[in-house]
mmCIF entry with sequence, helices, sheets and N, C-alpha, C, O atoms, coordinates in Angstrom:
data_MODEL
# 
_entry.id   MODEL 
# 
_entity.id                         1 
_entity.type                       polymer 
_entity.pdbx_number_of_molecules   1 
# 
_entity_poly.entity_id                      1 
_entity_poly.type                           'polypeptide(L)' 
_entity_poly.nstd_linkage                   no 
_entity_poly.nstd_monomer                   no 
_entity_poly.pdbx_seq_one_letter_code       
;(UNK)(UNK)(UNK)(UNK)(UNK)(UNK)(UNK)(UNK)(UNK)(UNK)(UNK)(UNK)(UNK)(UNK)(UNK)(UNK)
(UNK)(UNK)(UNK)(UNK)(UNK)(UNK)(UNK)(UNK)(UNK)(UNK)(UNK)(UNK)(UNK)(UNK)(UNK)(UNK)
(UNK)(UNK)(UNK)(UNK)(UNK)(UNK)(UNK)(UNK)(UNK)(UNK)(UNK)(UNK)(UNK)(UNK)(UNK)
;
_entity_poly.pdbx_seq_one_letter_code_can   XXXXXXXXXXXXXXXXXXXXXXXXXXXXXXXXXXXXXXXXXXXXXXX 
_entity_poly.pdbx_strand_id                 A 
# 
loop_
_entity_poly_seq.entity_id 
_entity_poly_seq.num 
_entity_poly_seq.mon_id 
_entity_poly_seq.hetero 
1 1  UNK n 
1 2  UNK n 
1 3  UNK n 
1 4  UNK n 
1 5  UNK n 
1 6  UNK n 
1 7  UNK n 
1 8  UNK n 
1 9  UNK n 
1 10 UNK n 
1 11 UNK n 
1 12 UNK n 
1 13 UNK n 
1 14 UNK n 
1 15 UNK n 
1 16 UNK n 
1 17 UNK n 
1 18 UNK n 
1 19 UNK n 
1 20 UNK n 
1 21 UNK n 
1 22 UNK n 
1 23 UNK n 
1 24 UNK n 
1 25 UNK n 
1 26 UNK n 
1 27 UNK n 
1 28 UNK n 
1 29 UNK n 
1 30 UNK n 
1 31 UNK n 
1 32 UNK n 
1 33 UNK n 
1 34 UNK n 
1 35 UNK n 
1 36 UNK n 
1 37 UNK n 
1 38 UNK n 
1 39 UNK n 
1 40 UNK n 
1 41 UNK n 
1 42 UNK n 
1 43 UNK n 
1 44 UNK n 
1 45 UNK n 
1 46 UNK n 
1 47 UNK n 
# 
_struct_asym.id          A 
_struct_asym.entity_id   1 
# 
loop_
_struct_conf.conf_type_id 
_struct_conf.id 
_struct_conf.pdbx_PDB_helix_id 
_struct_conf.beg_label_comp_id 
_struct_conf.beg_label_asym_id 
_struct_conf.beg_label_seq_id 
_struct_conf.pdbx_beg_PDB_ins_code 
_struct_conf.end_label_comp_id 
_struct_conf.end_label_asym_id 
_struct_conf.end_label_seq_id 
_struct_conf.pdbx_end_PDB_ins_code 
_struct_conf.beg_auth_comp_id 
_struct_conf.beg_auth_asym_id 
_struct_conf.beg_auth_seq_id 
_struct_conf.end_auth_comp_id 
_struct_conf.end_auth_asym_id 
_struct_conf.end_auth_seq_id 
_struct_conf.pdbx_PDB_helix_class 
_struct_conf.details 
_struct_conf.pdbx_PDB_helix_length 
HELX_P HELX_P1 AA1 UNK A 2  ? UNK A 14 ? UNK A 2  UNK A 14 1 ? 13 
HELX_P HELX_P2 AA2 UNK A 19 ? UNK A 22 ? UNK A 19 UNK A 22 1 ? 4  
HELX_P HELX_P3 AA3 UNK A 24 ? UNK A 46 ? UNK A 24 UNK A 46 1 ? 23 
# 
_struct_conf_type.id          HELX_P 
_struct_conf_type.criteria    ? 
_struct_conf_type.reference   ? 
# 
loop_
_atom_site.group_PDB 
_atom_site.id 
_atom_site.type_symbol 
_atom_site.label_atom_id 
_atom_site.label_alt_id 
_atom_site.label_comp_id 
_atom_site.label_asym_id 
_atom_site.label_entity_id 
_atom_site.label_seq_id 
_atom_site.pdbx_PDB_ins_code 
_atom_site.Cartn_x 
_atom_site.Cartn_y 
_atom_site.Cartn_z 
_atom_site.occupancy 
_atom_site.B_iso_or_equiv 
_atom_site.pdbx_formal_charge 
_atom_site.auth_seq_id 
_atom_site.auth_comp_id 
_atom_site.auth_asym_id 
_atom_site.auth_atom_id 
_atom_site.pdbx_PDB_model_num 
ATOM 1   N N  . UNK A 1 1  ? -2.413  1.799  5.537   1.00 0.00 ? 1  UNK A N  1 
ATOM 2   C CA . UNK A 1 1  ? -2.011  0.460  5.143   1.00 0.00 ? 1  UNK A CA 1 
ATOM 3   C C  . UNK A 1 1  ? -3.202  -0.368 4.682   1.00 0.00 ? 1  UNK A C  1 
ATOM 4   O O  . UNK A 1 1  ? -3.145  -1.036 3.649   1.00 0.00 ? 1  UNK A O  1 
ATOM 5   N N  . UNK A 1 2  ? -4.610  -0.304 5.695   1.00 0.00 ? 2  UNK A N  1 
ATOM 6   C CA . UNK A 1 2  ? -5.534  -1.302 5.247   1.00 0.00 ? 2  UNK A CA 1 
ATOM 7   C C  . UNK A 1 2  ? -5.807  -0.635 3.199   1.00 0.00 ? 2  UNK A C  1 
ATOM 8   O O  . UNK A 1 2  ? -6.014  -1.331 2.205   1.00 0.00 ? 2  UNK A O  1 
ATOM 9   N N  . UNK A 1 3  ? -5.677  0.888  3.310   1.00 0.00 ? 3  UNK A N  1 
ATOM 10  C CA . UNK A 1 3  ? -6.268  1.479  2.091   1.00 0.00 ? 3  UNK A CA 1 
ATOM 11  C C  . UNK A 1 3  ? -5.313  1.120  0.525   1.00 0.00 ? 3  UNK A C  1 
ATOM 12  O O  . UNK A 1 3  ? -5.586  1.187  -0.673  1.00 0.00 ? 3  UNK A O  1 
ATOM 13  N N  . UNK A 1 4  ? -3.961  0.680  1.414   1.00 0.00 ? 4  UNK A N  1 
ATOM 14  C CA . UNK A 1 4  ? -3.157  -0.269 0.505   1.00 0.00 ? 4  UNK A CA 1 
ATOM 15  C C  . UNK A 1 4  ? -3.460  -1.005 -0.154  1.00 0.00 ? 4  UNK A C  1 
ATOM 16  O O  . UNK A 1 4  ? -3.583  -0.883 -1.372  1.00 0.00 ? 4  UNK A O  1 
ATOM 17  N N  . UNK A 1 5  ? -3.791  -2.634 0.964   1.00 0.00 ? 5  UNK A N  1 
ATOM 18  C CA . UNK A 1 5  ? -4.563  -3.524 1.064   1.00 0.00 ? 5  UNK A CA 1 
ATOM 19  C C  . UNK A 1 5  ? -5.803  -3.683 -0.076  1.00 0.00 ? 5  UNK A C  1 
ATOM 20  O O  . UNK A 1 5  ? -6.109  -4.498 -0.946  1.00 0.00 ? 5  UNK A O  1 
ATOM 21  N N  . UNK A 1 6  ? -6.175  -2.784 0.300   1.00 0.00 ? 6  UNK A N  1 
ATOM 22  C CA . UNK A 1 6  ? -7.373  -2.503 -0.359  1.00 0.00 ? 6  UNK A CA 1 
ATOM 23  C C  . UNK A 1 6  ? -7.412  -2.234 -2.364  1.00 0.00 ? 6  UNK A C  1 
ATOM 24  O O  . UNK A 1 6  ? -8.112  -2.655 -3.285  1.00 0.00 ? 6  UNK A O  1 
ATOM 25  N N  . UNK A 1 7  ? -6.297  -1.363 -2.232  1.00 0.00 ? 7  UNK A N  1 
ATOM 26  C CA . UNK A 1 7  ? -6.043  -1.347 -3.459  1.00 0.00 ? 7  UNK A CA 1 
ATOM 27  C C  . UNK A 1 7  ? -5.585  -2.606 -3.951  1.00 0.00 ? 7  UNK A C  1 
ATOM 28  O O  . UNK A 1 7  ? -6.116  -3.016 -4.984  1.00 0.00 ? 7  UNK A O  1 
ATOM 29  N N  . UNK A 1 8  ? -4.588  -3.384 -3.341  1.00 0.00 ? 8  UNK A N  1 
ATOM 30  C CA . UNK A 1 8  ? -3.476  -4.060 -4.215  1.00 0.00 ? 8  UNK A CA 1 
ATOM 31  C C  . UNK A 1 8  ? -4.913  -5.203 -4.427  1.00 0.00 ? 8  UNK A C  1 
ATOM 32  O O  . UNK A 1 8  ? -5.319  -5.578 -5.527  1.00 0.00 ? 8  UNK A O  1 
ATOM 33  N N  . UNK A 1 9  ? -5.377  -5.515 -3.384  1.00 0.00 ? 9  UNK A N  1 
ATOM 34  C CA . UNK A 1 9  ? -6.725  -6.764 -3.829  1.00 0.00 ? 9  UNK A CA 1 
ATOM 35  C C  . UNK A 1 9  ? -7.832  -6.242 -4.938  1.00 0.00 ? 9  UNK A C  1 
ATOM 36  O O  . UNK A 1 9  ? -8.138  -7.028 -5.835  1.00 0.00 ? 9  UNK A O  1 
ATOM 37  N N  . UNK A 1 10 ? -8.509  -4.778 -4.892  1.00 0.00 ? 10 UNK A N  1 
ATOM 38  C CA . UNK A 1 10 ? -8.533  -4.394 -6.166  1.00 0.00 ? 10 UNK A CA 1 
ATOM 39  C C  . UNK A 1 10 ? -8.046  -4.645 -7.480  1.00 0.00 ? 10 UNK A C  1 
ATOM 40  O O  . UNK A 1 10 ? -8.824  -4.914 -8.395  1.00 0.00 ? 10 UNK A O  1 
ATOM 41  N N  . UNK A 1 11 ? -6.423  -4.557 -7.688  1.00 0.00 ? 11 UNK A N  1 
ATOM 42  C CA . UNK A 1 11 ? -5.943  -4.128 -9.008  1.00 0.00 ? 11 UNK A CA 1 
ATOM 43  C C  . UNK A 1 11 ? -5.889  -6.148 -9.053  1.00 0.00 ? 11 UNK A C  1 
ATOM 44  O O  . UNK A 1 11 ? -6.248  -6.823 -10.017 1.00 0.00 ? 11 UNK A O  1 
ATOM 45  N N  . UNK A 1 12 ? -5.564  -6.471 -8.261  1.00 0.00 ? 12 UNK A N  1 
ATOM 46  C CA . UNK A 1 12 ? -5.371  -8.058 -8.637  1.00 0.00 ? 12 UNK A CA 1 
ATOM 47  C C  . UNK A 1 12 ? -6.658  -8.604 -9.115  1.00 0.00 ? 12 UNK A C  1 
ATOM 48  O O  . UNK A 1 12 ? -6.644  -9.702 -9.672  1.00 0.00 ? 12 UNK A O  1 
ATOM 49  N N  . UNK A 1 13 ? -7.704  -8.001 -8.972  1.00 0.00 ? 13 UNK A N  1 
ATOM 50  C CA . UNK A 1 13 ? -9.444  -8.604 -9.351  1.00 0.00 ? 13 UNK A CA 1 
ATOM 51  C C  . UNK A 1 13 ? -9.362  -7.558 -11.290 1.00 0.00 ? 13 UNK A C  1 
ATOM 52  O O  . UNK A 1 13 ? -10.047 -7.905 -12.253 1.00 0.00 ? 13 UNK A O  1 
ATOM 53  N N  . UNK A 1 14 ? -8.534  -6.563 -11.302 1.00 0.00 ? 14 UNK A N  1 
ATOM 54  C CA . UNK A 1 14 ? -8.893  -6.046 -12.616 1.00 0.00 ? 14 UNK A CA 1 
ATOM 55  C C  . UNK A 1 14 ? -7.678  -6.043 -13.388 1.00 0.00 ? 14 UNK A C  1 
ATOM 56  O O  . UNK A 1 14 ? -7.714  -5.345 -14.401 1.00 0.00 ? 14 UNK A O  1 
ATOM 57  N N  . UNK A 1 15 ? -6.217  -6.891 -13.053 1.00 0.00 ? 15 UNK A N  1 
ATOM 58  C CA . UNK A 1 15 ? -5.091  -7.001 -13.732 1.00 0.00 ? 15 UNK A CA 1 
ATOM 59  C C  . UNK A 1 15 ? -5.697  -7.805 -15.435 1.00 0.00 ? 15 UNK A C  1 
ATOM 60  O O  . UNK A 1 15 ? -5.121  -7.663 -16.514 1.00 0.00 ? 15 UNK A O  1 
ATOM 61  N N  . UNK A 1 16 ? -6.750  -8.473 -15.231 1.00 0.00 ? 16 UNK A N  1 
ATOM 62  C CA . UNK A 1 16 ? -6.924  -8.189 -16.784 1.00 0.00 ? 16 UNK A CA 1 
ATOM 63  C C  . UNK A 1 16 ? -7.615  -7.350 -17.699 1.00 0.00 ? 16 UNK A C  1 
ATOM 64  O O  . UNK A 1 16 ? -8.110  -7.508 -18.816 1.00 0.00 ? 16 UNK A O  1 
ATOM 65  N N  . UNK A 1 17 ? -7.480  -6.229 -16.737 1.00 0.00 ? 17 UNK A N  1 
ATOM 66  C CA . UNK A 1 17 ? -8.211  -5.211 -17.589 1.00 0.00 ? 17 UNK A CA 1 
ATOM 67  C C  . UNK A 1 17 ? -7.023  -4.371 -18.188 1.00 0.00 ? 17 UNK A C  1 
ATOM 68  O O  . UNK A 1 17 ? -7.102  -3.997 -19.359 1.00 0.00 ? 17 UNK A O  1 
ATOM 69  N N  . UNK A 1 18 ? -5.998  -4.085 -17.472 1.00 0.00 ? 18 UNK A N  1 
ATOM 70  C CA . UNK A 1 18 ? -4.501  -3.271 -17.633 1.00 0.00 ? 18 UNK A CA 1 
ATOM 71  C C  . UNK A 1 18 ? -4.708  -2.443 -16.325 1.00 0.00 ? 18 UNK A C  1 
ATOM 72  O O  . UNK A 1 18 ? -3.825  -2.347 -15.473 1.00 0.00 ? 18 UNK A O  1 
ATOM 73  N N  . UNK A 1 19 ? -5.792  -1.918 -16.236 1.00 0.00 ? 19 UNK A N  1 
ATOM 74  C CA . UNK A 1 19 ? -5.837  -0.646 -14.957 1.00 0.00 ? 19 UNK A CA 1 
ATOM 75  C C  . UNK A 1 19 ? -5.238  -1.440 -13.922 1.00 0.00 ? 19 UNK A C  1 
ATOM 76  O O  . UNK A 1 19 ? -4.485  -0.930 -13.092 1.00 0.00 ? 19 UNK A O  1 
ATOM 77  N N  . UNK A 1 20 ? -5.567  -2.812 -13.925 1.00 0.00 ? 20 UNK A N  1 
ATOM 78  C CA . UNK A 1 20 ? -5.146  -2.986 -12.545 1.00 0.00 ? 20 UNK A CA 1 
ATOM 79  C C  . UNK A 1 20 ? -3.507  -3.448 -12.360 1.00 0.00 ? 20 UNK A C  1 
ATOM 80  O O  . UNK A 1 20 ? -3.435  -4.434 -11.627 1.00 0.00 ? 20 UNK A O  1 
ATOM 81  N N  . UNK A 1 21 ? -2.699  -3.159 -12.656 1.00 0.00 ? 21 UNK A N  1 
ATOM 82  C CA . UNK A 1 21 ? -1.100  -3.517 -13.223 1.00 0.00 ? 21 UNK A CA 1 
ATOM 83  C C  . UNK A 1 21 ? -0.832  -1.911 -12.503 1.00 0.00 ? 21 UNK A C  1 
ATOM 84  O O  . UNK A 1 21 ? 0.115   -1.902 -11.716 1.00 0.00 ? 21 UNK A O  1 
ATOM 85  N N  . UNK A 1 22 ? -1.424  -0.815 -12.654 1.00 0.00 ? 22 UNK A N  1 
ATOM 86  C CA . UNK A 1 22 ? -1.529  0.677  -12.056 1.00 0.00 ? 22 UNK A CA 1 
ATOM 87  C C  . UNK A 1 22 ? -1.800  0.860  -10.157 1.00 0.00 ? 22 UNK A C  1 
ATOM 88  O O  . UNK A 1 22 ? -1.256  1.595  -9.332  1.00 0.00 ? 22 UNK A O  1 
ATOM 89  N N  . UNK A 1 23 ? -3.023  -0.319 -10.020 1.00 0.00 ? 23 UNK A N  1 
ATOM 90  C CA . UNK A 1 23 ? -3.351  -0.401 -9.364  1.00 0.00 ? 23 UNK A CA 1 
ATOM 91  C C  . UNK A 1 23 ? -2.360  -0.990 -8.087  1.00 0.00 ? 23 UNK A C  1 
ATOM 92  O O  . UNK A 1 23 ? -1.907  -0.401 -7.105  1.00 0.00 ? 23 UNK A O  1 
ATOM 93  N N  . UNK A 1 24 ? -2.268  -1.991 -8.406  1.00 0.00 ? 24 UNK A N  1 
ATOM 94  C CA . UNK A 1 24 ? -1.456  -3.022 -7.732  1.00 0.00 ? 24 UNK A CA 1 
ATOM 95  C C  . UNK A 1 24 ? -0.203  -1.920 -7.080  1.00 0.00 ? 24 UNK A C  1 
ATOM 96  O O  . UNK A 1 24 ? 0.145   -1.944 -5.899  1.00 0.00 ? 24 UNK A O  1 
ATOM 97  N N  . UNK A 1 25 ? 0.378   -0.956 -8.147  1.00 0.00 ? 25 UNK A N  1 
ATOM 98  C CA . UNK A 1 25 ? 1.419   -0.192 -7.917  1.00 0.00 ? 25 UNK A CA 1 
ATOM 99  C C  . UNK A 1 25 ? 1.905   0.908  -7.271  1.00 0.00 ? 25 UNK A C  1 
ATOM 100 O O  . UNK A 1 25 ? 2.934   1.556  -7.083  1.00 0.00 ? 25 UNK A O  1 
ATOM 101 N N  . UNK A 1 26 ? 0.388   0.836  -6.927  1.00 0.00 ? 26 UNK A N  1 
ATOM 102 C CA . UNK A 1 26 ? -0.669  2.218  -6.082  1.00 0.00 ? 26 UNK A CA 1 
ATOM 103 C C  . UNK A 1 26 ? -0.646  1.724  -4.740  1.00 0.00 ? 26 UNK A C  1 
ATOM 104 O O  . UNK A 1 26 ? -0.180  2.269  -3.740  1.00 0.00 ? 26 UNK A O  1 
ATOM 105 N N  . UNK A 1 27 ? -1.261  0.526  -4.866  1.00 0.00 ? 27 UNK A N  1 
ATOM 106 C CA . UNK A 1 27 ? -1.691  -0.284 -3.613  1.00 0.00 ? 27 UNK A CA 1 
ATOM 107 C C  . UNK A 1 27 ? -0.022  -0.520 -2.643  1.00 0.00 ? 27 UNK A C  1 
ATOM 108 O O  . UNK A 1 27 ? 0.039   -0.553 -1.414  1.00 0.00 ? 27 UNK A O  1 
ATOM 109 N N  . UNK A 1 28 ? 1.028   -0.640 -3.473  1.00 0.00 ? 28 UNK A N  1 
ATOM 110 C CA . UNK A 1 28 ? 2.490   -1.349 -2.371  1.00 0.00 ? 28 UNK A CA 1 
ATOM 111 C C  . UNK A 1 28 ? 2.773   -0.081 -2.627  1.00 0.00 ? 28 UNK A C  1 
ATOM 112 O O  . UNK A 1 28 ? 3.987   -0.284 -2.579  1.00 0.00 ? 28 UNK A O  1 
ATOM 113 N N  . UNK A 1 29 ? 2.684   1.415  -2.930  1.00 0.00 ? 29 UNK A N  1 
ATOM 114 C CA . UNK A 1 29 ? 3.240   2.818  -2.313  1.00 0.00 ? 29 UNK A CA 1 
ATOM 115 C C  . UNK A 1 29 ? 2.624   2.982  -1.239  1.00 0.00 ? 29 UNK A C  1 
ATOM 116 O O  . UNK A 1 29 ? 3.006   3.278  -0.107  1.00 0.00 ? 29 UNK A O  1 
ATOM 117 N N  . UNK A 1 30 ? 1.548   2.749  -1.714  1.00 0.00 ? 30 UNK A N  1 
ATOM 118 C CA . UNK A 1 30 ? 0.712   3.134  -0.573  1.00 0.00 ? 30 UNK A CA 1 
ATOM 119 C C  . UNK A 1 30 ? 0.963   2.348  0.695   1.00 0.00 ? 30 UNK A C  1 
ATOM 120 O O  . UNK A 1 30 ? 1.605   2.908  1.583   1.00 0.00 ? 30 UNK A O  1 
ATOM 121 N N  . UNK A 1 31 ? 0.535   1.130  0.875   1.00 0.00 ? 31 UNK A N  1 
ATOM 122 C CA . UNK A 1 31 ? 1.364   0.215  1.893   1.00 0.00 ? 31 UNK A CA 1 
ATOM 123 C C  . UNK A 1 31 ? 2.944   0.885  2.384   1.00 0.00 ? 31 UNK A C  1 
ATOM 124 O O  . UNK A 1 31 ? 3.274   1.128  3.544   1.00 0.00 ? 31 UNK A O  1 
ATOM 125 N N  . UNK A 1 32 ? 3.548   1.035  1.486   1.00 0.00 ? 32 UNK A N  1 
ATOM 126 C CA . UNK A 1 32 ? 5.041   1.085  1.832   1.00 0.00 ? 32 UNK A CA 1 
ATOM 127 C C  . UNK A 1 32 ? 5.229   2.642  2.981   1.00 0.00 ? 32 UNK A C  1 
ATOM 128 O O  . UNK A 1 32 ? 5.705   2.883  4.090   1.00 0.00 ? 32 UNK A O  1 
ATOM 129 N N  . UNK A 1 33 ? 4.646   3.262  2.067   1.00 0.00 ? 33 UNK A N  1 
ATOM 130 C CA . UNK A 1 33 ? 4.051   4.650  3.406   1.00 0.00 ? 33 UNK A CA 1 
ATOM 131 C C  . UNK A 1 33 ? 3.589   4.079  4.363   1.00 0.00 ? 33 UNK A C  1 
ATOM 132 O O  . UNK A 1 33 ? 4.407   4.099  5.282   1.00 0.00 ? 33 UNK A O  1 
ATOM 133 N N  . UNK A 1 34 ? 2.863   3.674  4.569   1.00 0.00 ? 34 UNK A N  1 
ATOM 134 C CA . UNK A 1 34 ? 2.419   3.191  5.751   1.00 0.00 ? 34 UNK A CA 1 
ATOM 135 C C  . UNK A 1 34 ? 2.680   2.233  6.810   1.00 0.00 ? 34 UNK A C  1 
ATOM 136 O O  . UNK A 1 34 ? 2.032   1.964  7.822   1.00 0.00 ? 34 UNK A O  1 
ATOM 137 N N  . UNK A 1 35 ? 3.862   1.742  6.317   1.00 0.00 ? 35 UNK A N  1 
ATOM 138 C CA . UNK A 1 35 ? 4.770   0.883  7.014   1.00 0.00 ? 35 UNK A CA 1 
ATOM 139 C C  . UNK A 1 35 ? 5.943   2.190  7.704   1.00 0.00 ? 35 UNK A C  1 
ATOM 140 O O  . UNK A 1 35 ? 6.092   2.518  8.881   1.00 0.00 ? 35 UNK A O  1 
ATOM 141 N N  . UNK A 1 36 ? 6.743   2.801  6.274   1.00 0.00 ? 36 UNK A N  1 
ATOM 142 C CA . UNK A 1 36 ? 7.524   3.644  6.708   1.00 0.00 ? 36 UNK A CA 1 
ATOM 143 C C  . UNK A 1 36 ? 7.002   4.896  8.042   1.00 0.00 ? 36 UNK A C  1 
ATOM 144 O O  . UNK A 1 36 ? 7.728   5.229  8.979   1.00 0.00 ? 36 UNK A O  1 
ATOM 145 N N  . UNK A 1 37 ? 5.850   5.320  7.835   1.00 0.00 ? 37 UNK A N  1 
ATOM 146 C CA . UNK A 1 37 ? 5.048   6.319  9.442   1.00 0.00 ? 37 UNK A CA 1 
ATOM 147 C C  . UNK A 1 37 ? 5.137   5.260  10.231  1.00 0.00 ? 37 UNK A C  1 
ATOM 148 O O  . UNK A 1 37 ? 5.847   5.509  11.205  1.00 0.00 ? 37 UNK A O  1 
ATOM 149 N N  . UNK A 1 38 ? 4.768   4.324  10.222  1.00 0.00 ? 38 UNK A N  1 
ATOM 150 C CA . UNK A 1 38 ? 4.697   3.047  11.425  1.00 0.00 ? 38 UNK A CA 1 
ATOM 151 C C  . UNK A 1 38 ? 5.906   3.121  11.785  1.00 0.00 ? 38 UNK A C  1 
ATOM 152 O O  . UNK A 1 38 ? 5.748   3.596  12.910  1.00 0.00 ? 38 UNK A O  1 
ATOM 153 N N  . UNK A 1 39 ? 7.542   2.942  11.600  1.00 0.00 ? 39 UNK A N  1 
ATOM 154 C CA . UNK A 1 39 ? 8.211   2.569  11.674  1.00 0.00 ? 39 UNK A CA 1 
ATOM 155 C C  . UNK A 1 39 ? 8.641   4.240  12.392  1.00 0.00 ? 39 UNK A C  1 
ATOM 156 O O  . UNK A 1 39 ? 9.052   4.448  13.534  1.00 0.00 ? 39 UNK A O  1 
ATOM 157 N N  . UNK A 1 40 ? 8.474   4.905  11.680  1.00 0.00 ? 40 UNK A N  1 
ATOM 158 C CA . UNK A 1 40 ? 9.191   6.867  12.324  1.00 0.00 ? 40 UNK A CA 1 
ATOM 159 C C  . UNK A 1 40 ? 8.217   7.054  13.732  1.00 0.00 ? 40 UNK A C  1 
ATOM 160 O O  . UNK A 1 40 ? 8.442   7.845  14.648  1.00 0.00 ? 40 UNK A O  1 
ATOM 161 N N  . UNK A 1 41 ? 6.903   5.949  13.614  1.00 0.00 ? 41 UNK A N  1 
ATOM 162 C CA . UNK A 1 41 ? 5.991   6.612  14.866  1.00 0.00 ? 41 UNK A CA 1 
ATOM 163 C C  . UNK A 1 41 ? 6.848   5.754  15.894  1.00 0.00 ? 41 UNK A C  1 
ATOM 164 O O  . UNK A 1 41 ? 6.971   6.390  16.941  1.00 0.00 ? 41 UNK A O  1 
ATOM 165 N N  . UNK A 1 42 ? 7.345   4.780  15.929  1.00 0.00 ? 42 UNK A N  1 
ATOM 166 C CA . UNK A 1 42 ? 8.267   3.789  16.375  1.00 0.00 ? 42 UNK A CA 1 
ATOM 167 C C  . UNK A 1 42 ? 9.070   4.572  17.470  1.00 0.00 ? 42 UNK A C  1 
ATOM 168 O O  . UNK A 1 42 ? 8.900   4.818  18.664  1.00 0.00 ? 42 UNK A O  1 
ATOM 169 N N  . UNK A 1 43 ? 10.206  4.907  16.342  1.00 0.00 ? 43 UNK A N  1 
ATOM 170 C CA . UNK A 1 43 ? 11.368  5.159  16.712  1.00 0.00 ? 43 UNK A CA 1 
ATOM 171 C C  . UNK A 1 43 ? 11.388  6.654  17.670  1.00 0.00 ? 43 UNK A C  1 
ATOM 172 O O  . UNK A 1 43 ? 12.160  7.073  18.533  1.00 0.00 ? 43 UNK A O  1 
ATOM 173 N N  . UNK A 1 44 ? 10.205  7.169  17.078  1.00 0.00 ? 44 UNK A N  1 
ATOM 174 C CA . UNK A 1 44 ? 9.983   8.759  18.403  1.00 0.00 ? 44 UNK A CA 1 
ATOM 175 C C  . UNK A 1 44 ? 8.961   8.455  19.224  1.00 0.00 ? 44 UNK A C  1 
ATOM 176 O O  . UNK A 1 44 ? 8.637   9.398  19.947  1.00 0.00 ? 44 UNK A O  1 
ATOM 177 N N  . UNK A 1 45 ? 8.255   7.325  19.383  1.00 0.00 ? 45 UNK A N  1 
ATOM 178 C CA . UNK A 1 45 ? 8.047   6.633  20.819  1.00 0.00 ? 45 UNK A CA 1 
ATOM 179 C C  . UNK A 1 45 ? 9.394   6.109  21.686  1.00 0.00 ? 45 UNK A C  1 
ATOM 180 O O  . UNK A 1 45 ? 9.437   6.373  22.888  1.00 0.00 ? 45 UNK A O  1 
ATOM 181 N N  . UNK A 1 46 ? 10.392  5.429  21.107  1.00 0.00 ? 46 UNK A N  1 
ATOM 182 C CA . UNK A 1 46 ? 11.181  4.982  21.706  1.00 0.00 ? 46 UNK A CA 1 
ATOM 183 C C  . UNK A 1 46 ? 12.362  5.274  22.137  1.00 0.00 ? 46 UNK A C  1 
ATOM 184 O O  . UNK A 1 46 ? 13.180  4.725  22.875  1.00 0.00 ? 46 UNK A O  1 
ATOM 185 N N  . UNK A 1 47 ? 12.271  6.924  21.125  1.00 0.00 ? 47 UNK A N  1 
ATOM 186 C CA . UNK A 1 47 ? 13.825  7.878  21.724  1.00 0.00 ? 47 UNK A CA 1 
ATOM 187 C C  . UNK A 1 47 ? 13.566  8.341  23.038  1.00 0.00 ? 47 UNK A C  1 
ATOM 188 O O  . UNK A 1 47 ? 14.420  8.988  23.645  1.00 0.00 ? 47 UNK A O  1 
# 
């Protein structure tokens, strides 16, 4: 998630370059994985 983070504040510093429009898109998959393991590490702690 931080490596998300990391990206999406990246692509937002180079969205006027174009790469970062890629970036940004990289950065919330990436996040979104990392929410979704958070959420499965969750639920098989709590079964």
């Amino acid at each position: 998630m931080a490596f998300g983070r990391l990206l999406l504040h990246y692509g937002l510093q180079t969205l006027q370059y174009g790469i970062g429009i890629v970036l940004v898109f990289l950065g919330l998959v990436v996040m979104a994985l990392g929410y979704m393991l958070l959420l499965i590490e969750l639920l098989i702690c709590w079964s």
